[in-house]
N, C-alpha and C positions, 0 to 999 in steps of 0.2 A: 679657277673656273673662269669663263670666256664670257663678259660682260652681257651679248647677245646670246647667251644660254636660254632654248628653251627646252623642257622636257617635254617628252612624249606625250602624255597625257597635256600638257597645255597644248602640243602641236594641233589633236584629235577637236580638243573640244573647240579652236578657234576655225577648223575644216569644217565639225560637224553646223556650226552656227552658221558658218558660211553656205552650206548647202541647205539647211533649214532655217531660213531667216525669220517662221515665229515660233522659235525654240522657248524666246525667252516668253512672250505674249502669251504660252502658253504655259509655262511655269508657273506663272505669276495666278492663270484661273487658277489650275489645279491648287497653289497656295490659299485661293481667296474661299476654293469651296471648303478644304481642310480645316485651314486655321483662322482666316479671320473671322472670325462669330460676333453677334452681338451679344452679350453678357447677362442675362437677367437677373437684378441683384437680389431679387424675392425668390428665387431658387437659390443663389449661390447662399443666401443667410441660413436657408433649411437644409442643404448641405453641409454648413461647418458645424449647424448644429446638431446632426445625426454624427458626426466623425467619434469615432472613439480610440478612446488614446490608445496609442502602442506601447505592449511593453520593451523596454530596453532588450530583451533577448528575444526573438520573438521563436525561436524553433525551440527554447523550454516548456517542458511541459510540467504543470502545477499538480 
């Protein structure tokens, strides 16, 4: 394989970034309203505390 190998798919996304240059600025909102959260630990305690365990087989049925 040829040192300066790029695949297709790298070719696209280095065009598409070029002609959209706030691809990434906008990645990064859509990442911040998704997943960064802030955590509240007085929820998450009452959370692990409602969890119930799982049985090892869980599609047996008793």
């Amino acid at each position: 394989m040829a040192k300066n190998y790029e695949s297709e798919i790298t070719q696209f996304i280095k065009k598409y970034k070029a002609e959209h240059p706030d691809t990434e600025a906008r990645q990064r909102e859509g990442r911040s309203r998704l997943w960064d959260k802030q955590i509240d630990p007085e929820c998450q305690e009452g959370y692990r505390a409602a969890r119930v365990p799982q049985k090892p087989y869980v599609y047996q049925t008793d």
